[in-house]
PAVO-198108 format. One record per residue (C-alpha): residue number from 0; residue in one letter; x, y, z. Coordinates in Angstrom, 2 decimals, padded with zeros to 5 digits. Layout:
N
+-----+---------+---------+---------+---------+
! num ! residuo !      px !      py !      pz !
+-----+---------+---------+---------+---------+
! NUM !       a !       X !       Y !       Z !
...
+-----+---------+---------+---------+---------+
***
This chain:
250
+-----+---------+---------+---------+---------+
! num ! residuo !      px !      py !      pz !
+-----+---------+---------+---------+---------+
!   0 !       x ! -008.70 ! -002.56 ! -006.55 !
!   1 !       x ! -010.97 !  000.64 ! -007.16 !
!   2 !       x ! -010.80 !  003.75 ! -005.50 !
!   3 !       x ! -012.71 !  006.66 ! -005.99 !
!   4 !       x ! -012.50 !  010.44 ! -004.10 !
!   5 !       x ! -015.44 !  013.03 ! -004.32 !
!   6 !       x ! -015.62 !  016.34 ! -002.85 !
!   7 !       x ! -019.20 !  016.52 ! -002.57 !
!   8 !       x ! -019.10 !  020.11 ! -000.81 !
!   9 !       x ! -021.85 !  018.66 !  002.01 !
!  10 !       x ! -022.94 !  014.90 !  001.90 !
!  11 !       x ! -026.24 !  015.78 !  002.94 !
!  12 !       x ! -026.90 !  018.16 !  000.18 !
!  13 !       x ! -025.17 !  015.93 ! -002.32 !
!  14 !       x ! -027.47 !  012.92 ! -001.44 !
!  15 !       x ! -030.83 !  013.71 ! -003.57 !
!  16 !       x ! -028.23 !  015.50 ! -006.08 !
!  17 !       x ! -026.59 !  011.95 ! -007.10 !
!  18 !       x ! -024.44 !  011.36 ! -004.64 !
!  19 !       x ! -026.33 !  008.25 ! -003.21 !
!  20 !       x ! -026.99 !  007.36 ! -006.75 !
!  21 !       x ! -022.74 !  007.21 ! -007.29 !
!  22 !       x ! -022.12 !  005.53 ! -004.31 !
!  23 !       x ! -024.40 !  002.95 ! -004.66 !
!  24 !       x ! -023.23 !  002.17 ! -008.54 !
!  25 !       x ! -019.52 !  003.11 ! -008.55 !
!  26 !       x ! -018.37 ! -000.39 ! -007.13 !
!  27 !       x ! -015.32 !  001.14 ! -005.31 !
!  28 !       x ! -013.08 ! -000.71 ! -002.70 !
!  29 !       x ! -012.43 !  002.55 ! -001.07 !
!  30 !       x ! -014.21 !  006.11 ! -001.65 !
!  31 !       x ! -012.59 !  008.91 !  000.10 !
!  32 !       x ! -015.41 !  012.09 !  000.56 !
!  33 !       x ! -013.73 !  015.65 !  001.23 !
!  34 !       x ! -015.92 !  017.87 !  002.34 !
!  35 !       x ! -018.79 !  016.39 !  004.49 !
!  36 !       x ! -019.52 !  019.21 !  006.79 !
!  37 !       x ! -021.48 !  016.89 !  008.59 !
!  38 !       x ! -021.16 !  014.55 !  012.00 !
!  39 !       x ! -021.28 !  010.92 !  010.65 !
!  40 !       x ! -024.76 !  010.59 !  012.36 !
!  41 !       x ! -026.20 !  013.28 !  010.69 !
!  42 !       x ! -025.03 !  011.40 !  007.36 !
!  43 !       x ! -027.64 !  008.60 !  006.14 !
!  44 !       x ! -025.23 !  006.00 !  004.96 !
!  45 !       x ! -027.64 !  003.23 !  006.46 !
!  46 !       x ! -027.73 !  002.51 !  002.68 !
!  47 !       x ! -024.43 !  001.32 !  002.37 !
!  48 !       x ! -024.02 ! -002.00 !  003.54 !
!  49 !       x ! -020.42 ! -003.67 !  003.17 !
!  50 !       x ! -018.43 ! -000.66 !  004.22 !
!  51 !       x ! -016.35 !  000.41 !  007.31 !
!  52 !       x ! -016.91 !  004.14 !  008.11 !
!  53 !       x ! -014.30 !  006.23 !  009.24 !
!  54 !       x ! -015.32 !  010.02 !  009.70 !
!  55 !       x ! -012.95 !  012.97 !  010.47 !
!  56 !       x ! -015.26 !  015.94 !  011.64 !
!  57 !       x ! -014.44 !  019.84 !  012.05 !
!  58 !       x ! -014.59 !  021.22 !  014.94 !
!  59 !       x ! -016.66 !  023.84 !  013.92 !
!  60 !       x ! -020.23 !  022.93 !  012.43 !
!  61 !       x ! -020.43 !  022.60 !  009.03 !
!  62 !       x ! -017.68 !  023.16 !  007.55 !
!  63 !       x ! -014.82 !  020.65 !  006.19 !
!  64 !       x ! -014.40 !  017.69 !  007.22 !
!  65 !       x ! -013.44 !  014.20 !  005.55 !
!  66 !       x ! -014.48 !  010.82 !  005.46 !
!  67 !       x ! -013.51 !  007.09 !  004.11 !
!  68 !       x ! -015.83 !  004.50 !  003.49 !
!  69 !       x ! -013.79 !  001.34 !  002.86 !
!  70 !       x ! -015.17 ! -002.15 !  001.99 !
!  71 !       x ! -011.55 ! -003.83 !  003.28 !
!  72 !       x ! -010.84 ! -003.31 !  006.76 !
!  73 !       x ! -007.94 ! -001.19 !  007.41 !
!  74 !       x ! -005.43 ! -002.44 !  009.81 !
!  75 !       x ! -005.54 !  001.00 !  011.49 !
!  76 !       x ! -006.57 !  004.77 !  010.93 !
!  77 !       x ! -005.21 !  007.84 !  012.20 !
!  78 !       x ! -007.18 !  011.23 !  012.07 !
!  79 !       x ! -005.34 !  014.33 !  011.26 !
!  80 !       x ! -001.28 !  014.67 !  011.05 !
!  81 !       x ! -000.51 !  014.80 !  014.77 !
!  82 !       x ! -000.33 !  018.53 !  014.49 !
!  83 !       x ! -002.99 !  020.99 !  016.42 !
!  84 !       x ! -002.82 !  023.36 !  014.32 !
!  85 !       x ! -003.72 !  021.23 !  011.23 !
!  86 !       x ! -005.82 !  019.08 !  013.08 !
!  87 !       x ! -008.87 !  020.69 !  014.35 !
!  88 !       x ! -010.85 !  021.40 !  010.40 !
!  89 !       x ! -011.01 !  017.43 !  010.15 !
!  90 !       x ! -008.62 !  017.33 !  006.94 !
!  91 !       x ! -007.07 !  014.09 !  006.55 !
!  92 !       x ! -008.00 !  010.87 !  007.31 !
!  93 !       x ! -004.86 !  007.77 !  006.87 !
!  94 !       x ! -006.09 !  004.24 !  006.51 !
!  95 !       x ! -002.98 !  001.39 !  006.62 !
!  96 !       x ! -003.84 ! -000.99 !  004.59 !
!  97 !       x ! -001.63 ! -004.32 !  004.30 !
!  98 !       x !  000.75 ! -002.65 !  001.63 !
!  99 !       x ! -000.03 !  000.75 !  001.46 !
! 100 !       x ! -001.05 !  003.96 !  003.37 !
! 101 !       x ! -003.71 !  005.61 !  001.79 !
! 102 !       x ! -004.37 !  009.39 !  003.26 !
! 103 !       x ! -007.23 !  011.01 !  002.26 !
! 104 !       x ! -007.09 !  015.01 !  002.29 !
! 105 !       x ! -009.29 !  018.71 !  001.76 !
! 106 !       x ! -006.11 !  021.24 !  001.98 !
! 107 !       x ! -007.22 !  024.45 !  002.95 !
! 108 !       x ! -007.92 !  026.77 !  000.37 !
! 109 !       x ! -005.79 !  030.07 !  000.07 !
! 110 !       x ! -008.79 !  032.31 !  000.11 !
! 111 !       x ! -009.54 !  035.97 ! -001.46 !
! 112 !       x ! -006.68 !  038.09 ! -002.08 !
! 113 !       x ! -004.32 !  034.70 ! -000.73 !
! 114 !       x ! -005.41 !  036.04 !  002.43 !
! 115 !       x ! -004.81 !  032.70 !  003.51 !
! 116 !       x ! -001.60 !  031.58 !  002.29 !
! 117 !       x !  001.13 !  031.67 !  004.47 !
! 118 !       x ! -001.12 !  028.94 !  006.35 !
! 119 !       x ! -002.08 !  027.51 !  003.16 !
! 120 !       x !  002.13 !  027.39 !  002.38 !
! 121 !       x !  002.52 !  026.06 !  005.46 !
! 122 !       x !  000.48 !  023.44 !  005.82 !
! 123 !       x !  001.87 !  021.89 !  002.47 !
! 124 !       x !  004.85 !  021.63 !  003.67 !
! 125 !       x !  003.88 !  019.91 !  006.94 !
! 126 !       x !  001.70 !  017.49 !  005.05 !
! 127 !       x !  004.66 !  016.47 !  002.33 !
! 128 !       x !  006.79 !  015.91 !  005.52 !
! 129 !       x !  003.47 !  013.74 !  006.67 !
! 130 !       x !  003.11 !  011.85 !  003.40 !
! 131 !       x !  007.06 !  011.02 !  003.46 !
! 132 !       x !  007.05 !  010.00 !  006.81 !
! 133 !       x !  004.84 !  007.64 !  006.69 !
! 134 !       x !  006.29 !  006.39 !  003.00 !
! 135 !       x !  009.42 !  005.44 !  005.15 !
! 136 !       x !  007.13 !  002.57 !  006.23 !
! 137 !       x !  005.33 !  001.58 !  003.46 !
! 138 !       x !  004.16 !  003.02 ! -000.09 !
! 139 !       x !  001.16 !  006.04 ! -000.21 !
! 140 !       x ! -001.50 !  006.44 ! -002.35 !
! 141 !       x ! -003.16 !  010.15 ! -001.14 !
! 142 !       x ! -006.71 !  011.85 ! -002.72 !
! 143 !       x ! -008.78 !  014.11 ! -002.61 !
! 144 !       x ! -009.07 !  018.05 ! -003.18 !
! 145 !       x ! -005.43 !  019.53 ! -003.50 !
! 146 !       x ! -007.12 !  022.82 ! -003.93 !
! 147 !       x ! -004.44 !  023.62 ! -006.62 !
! 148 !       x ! -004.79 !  023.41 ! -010.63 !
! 149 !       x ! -000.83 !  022.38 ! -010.99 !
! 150 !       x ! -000.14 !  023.35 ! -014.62 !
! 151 !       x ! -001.75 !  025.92 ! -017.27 !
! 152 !       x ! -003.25 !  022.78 ! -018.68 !
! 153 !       x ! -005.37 !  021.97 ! -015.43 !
! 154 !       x ! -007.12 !  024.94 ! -015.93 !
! 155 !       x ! -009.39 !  026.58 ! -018.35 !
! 156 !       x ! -008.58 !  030.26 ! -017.99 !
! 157 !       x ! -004.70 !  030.53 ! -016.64 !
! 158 !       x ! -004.17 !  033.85 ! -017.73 !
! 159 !       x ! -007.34 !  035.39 ! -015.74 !
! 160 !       x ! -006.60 !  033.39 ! -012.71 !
! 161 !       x ! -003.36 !  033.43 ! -012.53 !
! 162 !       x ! -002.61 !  035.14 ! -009.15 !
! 163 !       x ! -006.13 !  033.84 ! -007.55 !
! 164 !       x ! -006.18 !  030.89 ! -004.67 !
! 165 !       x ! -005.80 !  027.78 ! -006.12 !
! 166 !       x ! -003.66 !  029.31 ! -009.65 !
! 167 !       x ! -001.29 !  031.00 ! -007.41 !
! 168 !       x !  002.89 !  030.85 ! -008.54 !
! 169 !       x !  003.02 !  029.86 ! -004.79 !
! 170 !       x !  000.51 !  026.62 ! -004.48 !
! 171 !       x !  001.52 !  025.68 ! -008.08 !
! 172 !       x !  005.59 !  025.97 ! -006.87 !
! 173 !       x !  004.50 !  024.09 ! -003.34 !
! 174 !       x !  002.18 !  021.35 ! -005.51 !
! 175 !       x !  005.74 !  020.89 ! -007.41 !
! 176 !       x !  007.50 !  020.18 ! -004.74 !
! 177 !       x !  005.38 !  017.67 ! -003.25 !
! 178 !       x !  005.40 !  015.91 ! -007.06 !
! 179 !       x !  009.11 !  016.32 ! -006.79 !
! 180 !       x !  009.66 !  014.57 ! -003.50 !
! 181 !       x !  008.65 !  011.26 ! -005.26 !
! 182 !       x !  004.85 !  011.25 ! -006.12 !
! 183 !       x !  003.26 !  010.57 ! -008.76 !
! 184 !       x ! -000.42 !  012.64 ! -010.41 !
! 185 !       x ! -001.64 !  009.18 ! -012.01 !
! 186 !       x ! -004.22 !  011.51 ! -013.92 !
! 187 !       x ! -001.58 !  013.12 ! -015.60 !
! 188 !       x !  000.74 !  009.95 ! -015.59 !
! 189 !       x ! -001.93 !  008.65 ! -018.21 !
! 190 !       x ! -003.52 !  011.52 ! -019.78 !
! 191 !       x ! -001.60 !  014.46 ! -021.24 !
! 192 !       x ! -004.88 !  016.18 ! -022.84 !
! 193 !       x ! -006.08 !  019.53 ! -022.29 !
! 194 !       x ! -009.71 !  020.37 ! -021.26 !
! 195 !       x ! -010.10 !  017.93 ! -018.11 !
! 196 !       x ! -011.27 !  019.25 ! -014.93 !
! 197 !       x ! -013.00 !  018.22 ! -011.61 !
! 198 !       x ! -014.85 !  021.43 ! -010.01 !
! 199 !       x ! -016.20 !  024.10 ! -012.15 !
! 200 !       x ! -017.83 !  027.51 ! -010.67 !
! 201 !       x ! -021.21 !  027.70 ! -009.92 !
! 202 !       x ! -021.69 !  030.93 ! -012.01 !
! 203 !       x ! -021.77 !  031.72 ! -015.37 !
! 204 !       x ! -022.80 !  028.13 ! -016.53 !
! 205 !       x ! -019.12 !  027.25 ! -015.93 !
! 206 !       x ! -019.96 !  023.60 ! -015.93 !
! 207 !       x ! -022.16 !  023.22 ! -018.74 !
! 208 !       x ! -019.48 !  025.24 ! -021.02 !
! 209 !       x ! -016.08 !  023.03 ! -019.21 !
! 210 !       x ! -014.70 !  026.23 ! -017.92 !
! 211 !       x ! -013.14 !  024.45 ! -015.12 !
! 212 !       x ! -010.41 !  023.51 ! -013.21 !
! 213 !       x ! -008.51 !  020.32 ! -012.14 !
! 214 !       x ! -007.66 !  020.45 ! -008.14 !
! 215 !       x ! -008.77 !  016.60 ! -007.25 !
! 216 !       x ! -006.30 !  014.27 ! -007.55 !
! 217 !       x ! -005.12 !  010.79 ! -007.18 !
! 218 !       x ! -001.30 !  010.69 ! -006.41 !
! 219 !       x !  000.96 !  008.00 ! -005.47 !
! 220 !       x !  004.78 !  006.71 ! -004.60 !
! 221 !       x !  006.77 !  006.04 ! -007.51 !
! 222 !       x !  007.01 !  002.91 ! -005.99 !
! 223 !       x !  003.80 !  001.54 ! -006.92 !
! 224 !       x !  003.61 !  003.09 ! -010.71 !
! 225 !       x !  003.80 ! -000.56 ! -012.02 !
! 226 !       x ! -000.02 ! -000.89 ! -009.80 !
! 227 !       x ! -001.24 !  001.99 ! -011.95 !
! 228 !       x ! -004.24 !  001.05 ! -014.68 !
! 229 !       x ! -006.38 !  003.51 ! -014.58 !
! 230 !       x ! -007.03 !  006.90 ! -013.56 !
! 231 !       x ! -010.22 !  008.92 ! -014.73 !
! 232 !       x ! -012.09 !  011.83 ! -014.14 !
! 233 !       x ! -015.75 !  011.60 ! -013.95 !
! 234 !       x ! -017.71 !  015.05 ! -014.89 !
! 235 !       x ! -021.02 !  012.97 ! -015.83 !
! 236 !       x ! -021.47 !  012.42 ! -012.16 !
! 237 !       x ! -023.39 !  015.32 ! -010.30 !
! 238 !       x ! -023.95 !  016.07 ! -006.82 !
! 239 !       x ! -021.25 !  019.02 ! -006.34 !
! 240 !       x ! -020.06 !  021.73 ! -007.63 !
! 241 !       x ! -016.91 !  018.73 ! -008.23 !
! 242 !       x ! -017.11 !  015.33 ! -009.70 !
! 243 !       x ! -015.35 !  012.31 ! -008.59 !
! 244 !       x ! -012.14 !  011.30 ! -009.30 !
! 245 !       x ! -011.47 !  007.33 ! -009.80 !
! 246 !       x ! -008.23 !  005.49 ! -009.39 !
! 247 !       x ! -007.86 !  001.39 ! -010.37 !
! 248 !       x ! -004.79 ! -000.52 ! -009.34 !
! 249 !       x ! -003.63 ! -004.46 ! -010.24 !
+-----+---------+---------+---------+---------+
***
């Protein structure tokens, strides 16, 4: 199976960027969008024909959001964690598949000055308990953007960023602790390089020059590491200010 997650920071910008371009060539079971800040009918997906939409909206207009376009039909789907206060920014989206969960998450980013991060602390911890609650039933794979660049190596600069959102010792210490509770980054699993990232700034030329940072991920249960074949990152696709992130299982 193929699996593929994008943040494409607003699917109906990202369309005439190459978005529709990816989806219509990337040949994915299952592509998990962060992001959308769109309703699904203001989304033109008339394009795609063999999947099954689900679509997670914010509350508030334009902004987050999180979709799942899914060529096998998933037994059922759940929107959000169960929790009000996590659930109203249309964040996750969890598809049960025959074998596996597979959750599909935007965590909320810490913001200037971590103004942010108590709730950003917070919710981590309510979505580990999430992940491993539902791994009491059956295995997980979960995408999408973490909003954290785990290690010095996931990110170009660490000593200029290294008490900004998303570099903080807090989110990288939480990030731990969800790798530590039994899942697996199958980027990292794979590939021990330096220099790979999945969102780069819009400023400064930050993409063109790979000053970047890795926050999109593809994580699973130790359980299914034997599944694992291949995990990439994909910075030749465009569309967003992040580039896919692909995931293959056998």
């Amino acid at each position: 199976m193929k699996f593929t997650s994008f943040n494409v920071n607003g699917v109906r910008a990202a369309m005439d960027k190459g978005l529709r371009d990816y989806l219509t060539s990337c040949d994915a079971d299952v592509i998990c969008l962060q992001e959308v800040k769109a309703l699904q009918d203001q989304a033109d997906l008339t394009f795609l024909k063999d999947y099954e939409v689900l679509w997670n909206p914010a509350v508030k207009k334009g902004y987050s959001g999180t979709a799942v376009l899914t060529r096998i039909s998933p037994k059922t789907h759940v929107l959000g964690v169960g929790m009000p206060e996590h659930d109203n920014e249309g964040r996750v989206i969890t598809a049960e598949f025959p074998d596996f969960y597979l959750v599909n998450v935007y965590t909320p980013n810490a913001q200037e000055q971590l103004k942010r991060l108590p709730y950003r602390l917070k919710w981590d911890a309510d979505f580990r308990t999430y992940l491993k609650r539902l791994e009491q039933t059956k295995p997980v794979f979960s995408c999408g953007d973490f909003n954290v660049a785990h290690e010095e190596i996931d990110i170009a600069r660490p000593k200029e960023n290294r008490k900004n959102p998303g570099f903080s010792d807090e989110e990288r210490a939480s990030f731990s602790e969800l790798l530590n509770a039994g899942f697996i980054d199958t980027f990292r699993e794979l590939e021990k390089g330096a220099h790979h990232y999945s969102w780069w700034s819009y400023r400064a030329n930050a993409r063109a020059n790979n000053v970047g940072w890795r926050i999109d991920y593809w994580l699973m249960s130790q359980a299914l590491r034997s599944k694992l074949k291949a995990a990439r990152i994909r910075p030749d696709i465009y569309g967003s200010d992040h580039c896919p992130v692909e995931l293959e299982i056998g």
